[in-house]
N, C-alpha and C positions, 0 to 999 in steps of 0.2 A: 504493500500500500504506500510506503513513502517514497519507494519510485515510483509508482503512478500518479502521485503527488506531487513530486520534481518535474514529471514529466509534461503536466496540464496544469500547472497555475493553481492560483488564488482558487476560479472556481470547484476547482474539484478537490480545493481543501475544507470548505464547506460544504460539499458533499458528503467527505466523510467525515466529517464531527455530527451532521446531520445524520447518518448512519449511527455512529455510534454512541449516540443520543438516545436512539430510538431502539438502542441494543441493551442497554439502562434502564429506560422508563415504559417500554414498551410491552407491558406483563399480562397485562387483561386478557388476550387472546390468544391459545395457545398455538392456532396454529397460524401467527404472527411472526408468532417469536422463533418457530419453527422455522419458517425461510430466511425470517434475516441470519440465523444461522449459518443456514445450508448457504450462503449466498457470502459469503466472508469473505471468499476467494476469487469471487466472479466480480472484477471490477465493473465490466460495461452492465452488468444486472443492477449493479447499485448504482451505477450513473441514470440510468434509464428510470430506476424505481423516485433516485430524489434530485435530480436536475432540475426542476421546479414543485410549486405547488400544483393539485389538482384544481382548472382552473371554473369556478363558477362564473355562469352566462345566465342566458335568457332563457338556457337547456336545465340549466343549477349545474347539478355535477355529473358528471359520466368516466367512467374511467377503467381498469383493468383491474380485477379486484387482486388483492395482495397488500404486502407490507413497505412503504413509503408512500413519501407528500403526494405523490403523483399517482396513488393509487385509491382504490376506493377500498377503505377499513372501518373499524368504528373508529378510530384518532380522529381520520380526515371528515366522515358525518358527522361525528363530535361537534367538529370544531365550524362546521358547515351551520349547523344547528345552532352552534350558542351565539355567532355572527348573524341567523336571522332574528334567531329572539332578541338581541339586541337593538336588531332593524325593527322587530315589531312594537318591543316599549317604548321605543323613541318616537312611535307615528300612531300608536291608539293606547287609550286609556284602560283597556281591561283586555289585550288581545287574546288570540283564540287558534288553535291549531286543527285542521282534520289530518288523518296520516293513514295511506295506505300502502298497503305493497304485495308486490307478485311473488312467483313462485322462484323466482332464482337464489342461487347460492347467496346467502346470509341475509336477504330481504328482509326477512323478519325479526332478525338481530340488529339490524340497522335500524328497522322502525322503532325498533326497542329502544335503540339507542337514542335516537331523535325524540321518543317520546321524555322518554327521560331526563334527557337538557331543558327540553321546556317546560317540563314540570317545575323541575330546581330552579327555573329564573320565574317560576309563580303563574305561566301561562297554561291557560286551561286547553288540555288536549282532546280532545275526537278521534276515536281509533277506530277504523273496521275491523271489528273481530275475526274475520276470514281474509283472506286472499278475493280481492276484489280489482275492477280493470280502473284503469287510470282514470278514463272520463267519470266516473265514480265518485273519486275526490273532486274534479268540479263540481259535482251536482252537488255534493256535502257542504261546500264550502257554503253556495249559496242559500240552500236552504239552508244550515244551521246558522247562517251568519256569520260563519268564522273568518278572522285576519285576512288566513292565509290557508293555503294547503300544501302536504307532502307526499308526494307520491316514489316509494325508492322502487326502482326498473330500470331498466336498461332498453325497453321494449323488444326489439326485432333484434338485437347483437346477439354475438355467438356467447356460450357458457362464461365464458370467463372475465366478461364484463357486466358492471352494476352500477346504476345511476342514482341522482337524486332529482324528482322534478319539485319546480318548485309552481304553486301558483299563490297568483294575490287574492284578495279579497271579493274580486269580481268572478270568479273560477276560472279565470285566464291566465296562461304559461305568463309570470313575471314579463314585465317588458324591458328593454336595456338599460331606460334609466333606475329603476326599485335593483333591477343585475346589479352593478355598477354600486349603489348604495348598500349593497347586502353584501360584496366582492369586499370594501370598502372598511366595512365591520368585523370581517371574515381577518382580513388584513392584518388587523391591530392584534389578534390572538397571537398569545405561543398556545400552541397545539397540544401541550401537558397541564401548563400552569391556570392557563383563564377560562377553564371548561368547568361548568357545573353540572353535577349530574346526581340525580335522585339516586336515594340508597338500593330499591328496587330493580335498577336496571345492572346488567353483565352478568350473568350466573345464578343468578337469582334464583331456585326450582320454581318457584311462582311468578316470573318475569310472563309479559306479553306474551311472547310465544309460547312460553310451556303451557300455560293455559289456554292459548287456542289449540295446539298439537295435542291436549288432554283431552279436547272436545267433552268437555264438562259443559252442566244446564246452568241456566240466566240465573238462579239462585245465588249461587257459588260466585258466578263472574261477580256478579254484585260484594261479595265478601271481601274478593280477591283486589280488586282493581283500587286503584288509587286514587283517591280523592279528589286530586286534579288530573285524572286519567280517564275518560269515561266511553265505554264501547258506542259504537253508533247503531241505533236500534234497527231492528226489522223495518220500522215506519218510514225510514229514509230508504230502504234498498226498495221496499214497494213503492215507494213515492218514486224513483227512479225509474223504473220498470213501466209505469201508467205515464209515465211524460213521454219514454222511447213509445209508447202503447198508440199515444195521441197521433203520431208522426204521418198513418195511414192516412193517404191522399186513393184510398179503394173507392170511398162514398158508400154507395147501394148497390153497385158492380160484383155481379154473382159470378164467384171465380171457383173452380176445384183444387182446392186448398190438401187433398191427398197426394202432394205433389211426394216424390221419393227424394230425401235431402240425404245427405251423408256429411257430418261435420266434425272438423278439429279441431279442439283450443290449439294445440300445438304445445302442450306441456304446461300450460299458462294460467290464465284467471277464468277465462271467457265461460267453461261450461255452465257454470249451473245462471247466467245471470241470460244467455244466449238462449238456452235449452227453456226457461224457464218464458221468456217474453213473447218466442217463438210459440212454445203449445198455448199461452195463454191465448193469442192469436188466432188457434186453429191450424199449426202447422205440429202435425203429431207424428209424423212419416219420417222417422228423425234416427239416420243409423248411426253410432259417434264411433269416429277412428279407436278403438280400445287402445292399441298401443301409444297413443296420444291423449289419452281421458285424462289424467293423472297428473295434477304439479310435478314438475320434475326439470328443477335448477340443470341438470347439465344437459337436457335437449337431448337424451338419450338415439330415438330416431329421426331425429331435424337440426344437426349441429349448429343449422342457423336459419332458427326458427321464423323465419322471412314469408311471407305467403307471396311476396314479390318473385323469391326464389323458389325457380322450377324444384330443385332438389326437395325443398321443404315441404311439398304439396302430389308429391311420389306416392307416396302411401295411403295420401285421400282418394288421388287418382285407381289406383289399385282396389281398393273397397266401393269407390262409385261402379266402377266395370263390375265387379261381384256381384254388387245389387242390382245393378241396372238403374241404377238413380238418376234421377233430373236434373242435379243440382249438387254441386261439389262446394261447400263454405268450411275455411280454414279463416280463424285471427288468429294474430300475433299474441305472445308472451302474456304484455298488457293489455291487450284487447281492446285496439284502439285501432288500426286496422285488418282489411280482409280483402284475403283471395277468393276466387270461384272459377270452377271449369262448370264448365256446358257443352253438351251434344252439339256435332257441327252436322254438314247435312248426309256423311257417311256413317253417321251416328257413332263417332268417334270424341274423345273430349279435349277440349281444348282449354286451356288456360288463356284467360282475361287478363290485358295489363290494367294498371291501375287509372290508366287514362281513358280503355276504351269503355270497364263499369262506373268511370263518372260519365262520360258521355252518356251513357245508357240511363243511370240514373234522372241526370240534368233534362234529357228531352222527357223521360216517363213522368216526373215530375211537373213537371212543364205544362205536359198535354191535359194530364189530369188535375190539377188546378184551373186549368183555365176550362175545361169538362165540369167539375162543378161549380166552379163561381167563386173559388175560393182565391184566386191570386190576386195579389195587394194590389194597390196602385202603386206606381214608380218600384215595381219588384227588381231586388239586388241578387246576384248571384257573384258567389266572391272564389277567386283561384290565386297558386301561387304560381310566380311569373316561368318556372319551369313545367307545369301543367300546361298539356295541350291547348294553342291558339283554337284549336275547330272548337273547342268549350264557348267561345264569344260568338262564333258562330249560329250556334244552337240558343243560344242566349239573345242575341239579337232578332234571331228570327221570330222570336217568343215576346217580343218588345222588355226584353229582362236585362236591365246594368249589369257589366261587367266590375268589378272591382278586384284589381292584381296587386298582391305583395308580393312580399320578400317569401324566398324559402322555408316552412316552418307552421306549422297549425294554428300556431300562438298570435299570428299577426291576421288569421282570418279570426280569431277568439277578439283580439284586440280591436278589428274593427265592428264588429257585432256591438262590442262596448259602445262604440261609440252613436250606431241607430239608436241604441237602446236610452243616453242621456237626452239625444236627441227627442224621444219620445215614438223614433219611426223602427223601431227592430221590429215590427209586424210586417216591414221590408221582404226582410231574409227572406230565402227561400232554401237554399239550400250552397253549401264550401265545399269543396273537393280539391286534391292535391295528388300529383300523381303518385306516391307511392301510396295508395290504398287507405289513403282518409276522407270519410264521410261526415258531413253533418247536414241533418235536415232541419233540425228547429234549433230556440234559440236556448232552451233550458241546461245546457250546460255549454261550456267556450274551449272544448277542444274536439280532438275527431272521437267519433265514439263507433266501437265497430258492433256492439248490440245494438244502435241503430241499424247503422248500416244494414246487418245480417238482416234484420226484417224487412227494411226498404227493399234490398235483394229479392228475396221471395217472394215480398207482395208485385213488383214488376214479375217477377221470373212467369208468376201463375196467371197474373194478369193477360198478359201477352200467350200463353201456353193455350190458355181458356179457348181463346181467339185460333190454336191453330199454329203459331208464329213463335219460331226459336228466337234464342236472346241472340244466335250467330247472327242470322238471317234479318233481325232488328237491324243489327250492327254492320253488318251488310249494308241495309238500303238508308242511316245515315252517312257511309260514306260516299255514296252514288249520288246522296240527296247535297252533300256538304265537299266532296273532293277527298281522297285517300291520303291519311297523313300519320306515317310512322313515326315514334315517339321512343324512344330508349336509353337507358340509363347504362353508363357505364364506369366502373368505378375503380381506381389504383393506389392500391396498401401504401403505404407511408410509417412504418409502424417506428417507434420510441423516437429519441431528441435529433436524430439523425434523420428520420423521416420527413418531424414535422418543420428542419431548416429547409430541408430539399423542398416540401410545397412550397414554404414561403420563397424559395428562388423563384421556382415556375411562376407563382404568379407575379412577380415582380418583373420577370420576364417577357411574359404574356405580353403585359400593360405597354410595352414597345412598340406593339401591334403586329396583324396579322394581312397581309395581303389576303390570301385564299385559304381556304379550309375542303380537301379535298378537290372538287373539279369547279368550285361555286366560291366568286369570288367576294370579299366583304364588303358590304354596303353600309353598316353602321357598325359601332360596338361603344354598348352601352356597359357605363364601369359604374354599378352601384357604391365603390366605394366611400365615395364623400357624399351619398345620397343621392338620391333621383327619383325625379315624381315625387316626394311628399314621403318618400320613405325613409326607414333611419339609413342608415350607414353600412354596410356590411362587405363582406370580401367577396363580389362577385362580379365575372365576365359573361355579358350576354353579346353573341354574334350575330347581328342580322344577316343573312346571308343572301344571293341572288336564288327566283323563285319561291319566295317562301317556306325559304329552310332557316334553319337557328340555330344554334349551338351556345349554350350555357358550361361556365366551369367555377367550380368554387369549390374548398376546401369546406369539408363535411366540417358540421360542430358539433357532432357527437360522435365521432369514427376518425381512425388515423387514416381519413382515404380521401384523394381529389374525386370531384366527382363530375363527370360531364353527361348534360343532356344535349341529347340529339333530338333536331326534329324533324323529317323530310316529308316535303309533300310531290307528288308523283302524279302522273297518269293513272297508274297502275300500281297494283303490290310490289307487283316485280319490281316495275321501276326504283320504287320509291328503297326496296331493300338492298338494290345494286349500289343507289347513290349513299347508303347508309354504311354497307363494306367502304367504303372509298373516303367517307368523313372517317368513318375507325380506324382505318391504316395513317391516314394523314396527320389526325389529330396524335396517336402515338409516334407519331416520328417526331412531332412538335414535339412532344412533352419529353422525349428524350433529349432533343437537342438542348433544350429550356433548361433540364436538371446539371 
């Protein structure tokens, strides 16, 4: 170590002080303590683990779970925690916490954790007793009137990452400036010394989680729980359940509702609140992946539990062909987005990207609002600025405002906020974002995929009733609207070495770009210092010739750059030939960049 020391400076002599710091104080969790061990020897593992803090956004925290700043532990929730509650006594008089979390490795320990700090700093907590999805805590927040809310997930990441979301008071993803204030707080801590934390959390045999994992009755929980700790009742998860309930745009339209569904949490939260909104519905034909029924932190058959990713959506496909089912639904981890396959006209299944079931949704929504009388005056339909342009399309055709942000749920949640001061959120109609978030109403402010999954079905049987596949839908919107391929493509970046190389590339980028593939550039729009009325953030958008586009940004939840493609074509064909041609092209960029 003290050649490795000589060898790299100053900083990486507070590396290791920061290492073995944490080799000292670091006792609470044993298998902590167990890697900074095994890791003595491994210089670039310790460079990697504590070259910075783990850094809170608009996201809160996300990160690799394990031991250093840069990882996600209880130190770094801790200390994540005692930095909001500091944010929240400083801005309400008696603030208020909801806290939920998923199924992955130490979710429940972490919410323990979280709970616990804000107990000690006097703030009253709301905890879901179970494993519940993320939009979940927005609806909490709002009905119970809390501050703020916590949700720990990582959502759609592989096993071995775990997040913190955080929302404010209105049940929307924090925004940059509350980030920024809360980053700010977070700041001022040491990481051992300035953390408060109730006697009841870390070990506790009676902590938060042993007593849900005990699955003990509401007598007991009453005995058990802490005084400023309080479960959140049945009355909210059904109050949840009748608002997703309300979302039906069927009317009086007599559908056959025995459609054959085959569905996956994906190891996650989603089953019992999807299963349950679903049959209350009328959709009872309901066969659930078994090897995916089940919580299960390390995604035992879906390493990356994605419904975006083919791989993750293999095994629903496999159990639909057995049944012969209608309708293929997988969400993610959190249950906040959703995949679907559907029969094509070889009666084979095909997998929906995330842009072509908002379009589906956006026009069925559309048609049947304005079928019965129910769409607002001046209706808004709101996307992120990498979500499929043909959405404005279908939108415009419907006389329905487009409204585009930035990358990210929280900024179509943030604008709902602001119909809603306005007095006009009876606007909304319905957010969509390509990687597989839905929102049709306005009762909670993020994507919620037990919406979704019902809006799903009631189009799927709708349209089914009629005679008319969801392919074949999707089909004569793009005959109706022009054929435009949309795709995501994404390049690891992983630890301190990673995430300098993005920041070259993009700094590289910003030089400009003549052509991108056979089509040469005709704008490019650099959200950095803002644009449009938007905040700030690190992204390159390509106008291209034809109306194609090309988007690039560094993920904020993931060590991976990420570019959308969008081509529009004559043809399928077409449009996939000029799509090889941006992929080749854009990777030769990004190599020569790094």
């Amino acid at each position: 170590m003290e050649q490795w020391i000589m060898e790299h400076g100053k900083m990486e002599q507070e590396i290791i002080e920061q290492y073995q710091r944490w080799m000292k104080r670091a006792v609470l969790d044993k298998d902590l303590k167990k890697e900074l061990i095994e890791m003595a020897d491994e210089d670039e593992k310790i460079r990697d683990a504590f070259y910075k803090n783990l850094t809170f956004g608009t996201g809160g925290l996300r990160g690799i779970l394990g031991a250093g700043t840069d990882r996600m532990n209880i130190y770094t929730v801790a200390k994540a925690s005692q930095g909001l509650a500091d944010y929240l006594i400083q801005n309400f008089e008696s603030p208020s916490v909801v806290i939920g979390y998923d199924s992955r490795i130490k979710s429940d320990l972490f919410a323990q954790t979280a709970a616990g700090v804000f107990s000690a700093n006097g703030i009253k907590v709301y905890i879901w007793p179970e494993l519940m999805p993320a939009p979940m805590v927005s609806f909490a927040v709002r009905y119970l009137g809390a501050s703020a809310g916590v949700m720990v997930t990582a959502s759609h990441n592989p096993a071995k990452y775990n997040g913190y979301k955080v929302y404010g008071g209105d049940g929307c993803q924090i925004t940059s400036k509350a980030a920024k204030e809360i980053q700010a707080e977070i700041e001022k801590l040491d990481i051992f010394e300035d953390v408060k934390m109730s006697d009841f959390n870390l070990g506790d045999e009676h902590s938060i989680p042993a007593v849900i994992s005990a699955g003990i009755n509401d007598d007991q929980k009453k005995d058990l729980q802490d005084g400023s700790v309080e479960y959140i009742s049945e009355e909210v998860y059904t109050a949840f359940v009748e608002a997703v309930k309300k979302q039906s745009v069927l009317g009086n339209v007599e559908v056959d509702k025995n459609i054959a569904i085959v569905y996956s949490p994906l190891h996650g939260t989603g089953l019992k609140p999807v299963l349950r909104t679903l049959k209350e519905c009328g959709y009872t034909n309901i066969t659930v992946v078994k090897e995916q029924e089940q919580p299960d932190g390390n995604f035992a058959t879906c390493p990356y539990p994605n419904p975006e990713i083919k791989e993750a959506m293999i095994l629903g496909m496999d159990y639909a062909r057995a049944c012969h089912a209608d309708l293929l639904l997988a969400t993610d981890p959190d249950c906040d987005r959703v995949g679907i396959a559907v029969k094509n006209r070889d009666d084979d299944y095909v997998l929906l990207s995330g842009n072509e079931t908002g379009l589906l949704l956006l026009d069925y929504i559309c048609s049947r609002r304005i079928a019965m009388g129910t769409m607002p005056k001046h209706p808004v339909m709101m996307k992120t600025i990498v979500t499929t342009d043909m959405a404005e399309q279908i939108a415009a055709h419907y006389g329905v405002q487009t409204i585009n942000v930035l990358t990210g749920f929280k900024y179509i949640g943030e604008q709902i906020g602001f119909l809603e001061k306005a007095g006009e959120d009876k606007r909304y109609i319905f957010g969509m974002e390509e990687s597989y978030g839905y929102l049709t109403g306005t009762y909670v402010r993020d994507k919620d995929g037990v919406d979704a999954a019902l809006m799903i079905c009631e189009m799927f049987t709708y349209y089914a009733t009629q005679g008319i596949r969801l392919s074949d839908k999707l089909e004569e919107l793009y005959q109706t609207y022009g054929y435009c391929l949309n795709t995501l493509h994404s390049y690891e970046f992983e630890g301190a070495a990673g995430f300098d190389k993005m920041q070259s590339i993009m700094a590289q980028l910003r030089q400009g770009l003549e052509t991108i593939g056979p089509k040469k550039v005709k704008n490019v729009l650099d959200y950095s210092n803002g644009l449009d009325g938007l905040p700030k953030s690190d992204v390159l958008k390509y106008l291209l010739e034809d109306h194609c586009s090309v988007v690039i940004r560094p993920s904020g939840t993931e060590p991976k750059l990420k570019c959308y493609i969008s081509v529009s074509g004559e043809t399928k064909a077409e449009a996939e030939m000029l799509e090889k041609q941006f992929i080749s092209s854009l990777q030769t960029i990004l190599k020569k960049s790094s």
